[in-house]
N, C-alpha and C positions, 0 to 999 in steps of 0.2 A: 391460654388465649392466643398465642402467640403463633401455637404450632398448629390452630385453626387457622389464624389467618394466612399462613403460607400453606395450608392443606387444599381453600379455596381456589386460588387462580390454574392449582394442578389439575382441580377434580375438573377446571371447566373448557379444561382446553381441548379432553374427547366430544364436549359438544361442540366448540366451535369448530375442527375441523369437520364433524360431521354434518353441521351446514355449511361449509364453505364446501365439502362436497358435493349434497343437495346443488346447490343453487349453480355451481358448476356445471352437475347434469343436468340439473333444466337450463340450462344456458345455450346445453351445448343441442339438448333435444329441439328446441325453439329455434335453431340457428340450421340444424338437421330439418325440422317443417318448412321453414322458409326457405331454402334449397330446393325441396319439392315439389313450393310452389310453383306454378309452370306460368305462364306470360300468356294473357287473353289471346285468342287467335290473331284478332285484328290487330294489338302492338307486332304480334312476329311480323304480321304482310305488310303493317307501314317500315318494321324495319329494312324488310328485303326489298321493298321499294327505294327506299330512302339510299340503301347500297345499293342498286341496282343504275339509282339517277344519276347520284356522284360520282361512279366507276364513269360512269357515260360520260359523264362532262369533265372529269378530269383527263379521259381518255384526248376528248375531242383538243383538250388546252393541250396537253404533254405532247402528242402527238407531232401537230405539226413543224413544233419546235426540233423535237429531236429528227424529222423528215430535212428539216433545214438544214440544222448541222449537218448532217450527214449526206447531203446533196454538195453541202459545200467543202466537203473532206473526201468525195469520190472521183472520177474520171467521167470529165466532159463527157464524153460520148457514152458514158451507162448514164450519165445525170439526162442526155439531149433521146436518148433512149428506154427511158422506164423503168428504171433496171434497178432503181435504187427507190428500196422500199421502207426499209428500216434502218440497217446500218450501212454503212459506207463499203462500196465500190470501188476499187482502184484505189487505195487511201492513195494521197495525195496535199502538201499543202499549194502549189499552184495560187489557186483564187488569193489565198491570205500572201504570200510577195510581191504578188502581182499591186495588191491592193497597197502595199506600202511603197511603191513606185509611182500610184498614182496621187496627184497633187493636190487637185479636189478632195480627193477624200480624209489626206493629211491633216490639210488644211480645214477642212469643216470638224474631223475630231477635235481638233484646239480650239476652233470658235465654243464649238459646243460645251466642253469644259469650262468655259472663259464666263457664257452666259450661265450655265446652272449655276459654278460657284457663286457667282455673282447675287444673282436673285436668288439663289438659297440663305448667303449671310445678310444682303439688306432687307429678305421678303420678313424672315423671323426675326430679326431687331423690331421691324415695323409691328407685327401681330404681337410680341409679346409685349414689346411696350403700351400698344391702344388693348391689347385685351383685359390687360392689367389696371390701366386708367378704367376702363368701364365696366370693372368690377369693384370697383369702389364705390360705395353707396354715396361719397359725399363730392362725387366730381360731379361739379355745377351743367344743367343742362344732357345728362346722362341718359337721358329716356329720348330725348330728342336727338342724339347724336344715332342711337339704336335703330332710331324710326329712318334717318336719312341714310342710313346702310343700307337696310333692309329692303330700302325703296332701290336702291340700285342692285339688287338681285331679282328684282320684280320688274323692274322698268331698265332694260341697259340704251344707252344714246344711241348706239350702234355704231357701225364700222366708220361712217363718212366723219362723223364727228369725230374722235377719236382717232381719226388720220389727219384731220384740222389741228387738234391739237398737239399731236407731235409734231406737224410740220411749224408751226407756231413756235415751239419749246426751240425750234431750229434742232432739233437732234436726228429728224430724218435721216436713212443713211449713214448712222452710225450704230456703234454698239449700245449704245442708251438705248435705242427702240428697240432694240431686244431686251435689255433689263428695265427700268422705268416700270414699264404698264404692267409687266408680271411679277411688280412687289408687291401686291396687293392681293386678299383673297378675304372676301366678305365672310365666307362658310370656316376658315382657318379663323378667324379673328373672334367667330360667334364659340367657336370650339371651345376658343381661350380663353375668354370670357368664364364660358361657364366652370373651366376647371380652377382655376381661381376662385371662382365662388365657394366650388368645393373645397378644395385644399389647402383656402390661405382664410382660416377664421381672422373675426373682427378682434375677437381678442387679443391673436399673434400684435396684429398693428400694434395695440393699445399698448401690450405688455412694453414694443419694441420702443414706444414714445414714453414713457414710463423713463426709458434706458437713457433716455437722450437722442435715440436716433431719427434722423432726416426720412422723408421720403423717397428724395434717393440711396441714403443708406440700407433703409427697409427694403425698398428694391432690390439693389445688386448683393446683400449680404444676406438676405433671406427668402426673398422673392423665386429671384433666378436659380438657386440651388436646389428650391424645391420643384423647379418645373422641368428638369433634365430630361423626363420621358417626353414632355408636350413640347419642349425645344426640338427634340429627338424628331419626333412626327412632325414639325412644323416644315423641318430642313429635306428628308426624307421625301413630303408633297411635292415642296418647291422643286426643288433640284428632277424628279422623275418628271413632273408637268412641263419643266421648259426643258428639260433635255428630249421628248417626245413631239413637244411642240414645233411647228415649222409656219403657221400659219402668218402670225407677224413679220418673219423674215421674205415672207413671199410679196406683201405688203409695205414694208418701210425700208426692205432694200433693196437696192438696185447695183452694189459693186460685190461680184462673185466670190470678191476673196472676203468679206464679211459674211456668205453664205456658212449657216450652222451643218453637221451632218445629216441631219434628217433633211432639209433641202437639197444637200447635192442626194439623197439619196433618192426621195422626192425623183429628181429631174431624172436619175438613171432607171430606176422602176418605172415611171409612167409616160417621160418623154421617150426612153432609150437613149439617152442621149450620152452613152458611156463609149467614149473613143480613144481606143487603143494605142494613135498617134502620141496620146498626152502621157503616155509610159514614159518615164525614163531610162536610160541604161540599159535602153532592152534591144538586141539587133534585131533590123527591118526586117529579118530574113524570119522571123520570131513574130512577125506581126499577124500572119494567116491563124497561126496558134493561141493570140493572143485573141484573135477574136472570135475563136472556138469557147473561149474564159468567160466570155461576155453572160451567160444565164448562167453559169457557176459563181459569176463575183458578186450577182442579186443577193446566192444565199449567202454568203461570207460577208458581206455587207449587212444584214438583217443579226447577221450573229454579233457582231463585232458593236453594233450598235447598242446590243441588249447585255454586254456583257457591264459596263460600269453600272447599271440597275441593281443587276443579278449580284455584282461583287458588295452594294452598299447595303442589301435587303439585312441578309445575316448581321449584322453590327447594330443597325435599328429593330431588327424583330422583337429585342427581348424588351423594350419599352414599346412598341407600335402598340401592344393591346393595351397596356395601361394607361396611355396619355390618349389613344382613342378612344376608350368606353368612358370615360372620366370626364374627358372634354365633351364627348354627348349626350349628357344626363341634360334633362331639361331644365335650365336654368331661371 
């Protein structure tokens, strides 16, 4: 009996290699058809359309950029004569020392840094804490707090009011009217909202009172660690919107040296108002030269503007898709 039952598991192991064969080959024959299968006509032409779009419109975006650099890395006189098509002419950095001699333009990079940081740390303190309150089912008056946002994305006071009120707050004319009114952002807040609804079930809470803990506890020891992609993207908004922004500054100020760089940049792109007297350390004898600079420092200004973006993108990218698709699921 014995040397039956060890005769069994030998005799049947040429069957089962001989289906794990079979099914192999049809595995691999069914994997050989579906290879052969070919793609309806119409998916091939929407894909060669769809490549066709995209090369065009990334062309149209990549282009001008690298046209810029490379206007502001050539010789005046190929950039004042057409000459510069792709890459740079005459390399040269000119434009870019020139530009660190001029005072305005020092001086508005430091504004500018001063306002993003600024409204990037108060904008997201503000949005994740109300986005967090009005995802909680049991904060009194919740639907009605919803309804009076949502009415200020639908109905805004506009400009004259909203310059009443900061001359009111007396902060006119100072750094406050550039951060203040830009801590705020209805479409960030509804974002936040909803990823919380997603990512922070009612159970977490319960389990965490259960524990003992506060709802400030629950917040900063659970809340906040799970929302690092939607902090990511909140900071990420803030910071490119008021660093791009110049609109306010055009409006609530009025002393030059409070001007952000997109304003002085503003006034030398549309007014021309860029003068070469205001160099420093540069000999007079240097100034005919200097104002040869004048459409070379346009592009070199436009680069230099776009580079703290460019430097922040990479460091947010790998949560930007996560805390954005997450936060705009319909809540």
């Amino acid at each position: 009996m014995k040397t039956q039952e060890r005769s069994e598991p030998v005799a049947a192991m040429p069957h089962d290699a001989e289906h794990r064969s079979r099914a192999t080959s049809r595995t691999s024959q069914g994997s050989a058809r579906a290879s052969k299968i070919r793609e309806p006509r119409s998916d091939r032409l929407l894909n060669m359309v769809s490549i066709v779009v995209l090369s065009a419109i990334a062309v149209s975006i990549v282009y001008p950029f690298v046209y810029i650099a490379s206007a502001s890395l050539s010789d005046p006189d190929a950039v004042n004569s057409g000459r510069v098509v792709l890459w740079p002419v005459g390399f040269n950095l000119d434009a870019y020392l020139a530009i660190l001699h001029y005072p305005d333009v020092v001086r508005g990079f430091v504004n500018s840094l001063i306002y993003s940081g600024s409204v990037m740390v108060l904008g997201t303190a503000i949005v994740i804490a109300g986005g967090y309150a009005l995802s909680r089912a049991d904060l009194p008056g919740r639907r009605l707090f919803m309804v009076l946002f949502v009415v200020t994305m639908l109905f805004s006071g506009g400009m004259i009011p909203l310059y009443l009120v900061i001359q009111r707050l007396g902060i006119l004319n100072t750094m406050w009217a550039m951060v203040l009114p830009s801590c705020m952002s209805v479409w960030q807040l509804i974002m936040t909202r909803t990823y919380f609804q997603v990512t922070v079930p009612k159970e977490l809470l319960e389990c965490s009172q259960l524990d003992g803990a506060t709802d400030f506890g629950f917040f900063f020891r659970i809340v906040v660690p799970l929302a690092k992609p939607l902090i990511a993207v909140n900071c990420l908004l803030f910071a490119v919107a008021t660093w791009n922004g110049y609109f306010n500054a055009l409006i609530y100020l009025n002393d030059p040296h409070l001007y952000p760089l997109q304003l002085v940049m503003r006034n030398i792109l549309l007014e021309n108002s860029y003068d070469p007297s205001k160099l420093t350390n540069v000999d007079p004898s240097r100034l005919v030269q200097a104002q040869q600079l004048a459409g070379k420092l346009k592009y070199a200004l436009i680069i230099i503007a776009s580079i703290p973006p460019l430097v922040a993108y990479p460091f947010v990218q790998k949560h930007f898709v996560k805390g954005m698709m997450i936060g705009s699921l319909k809540g």
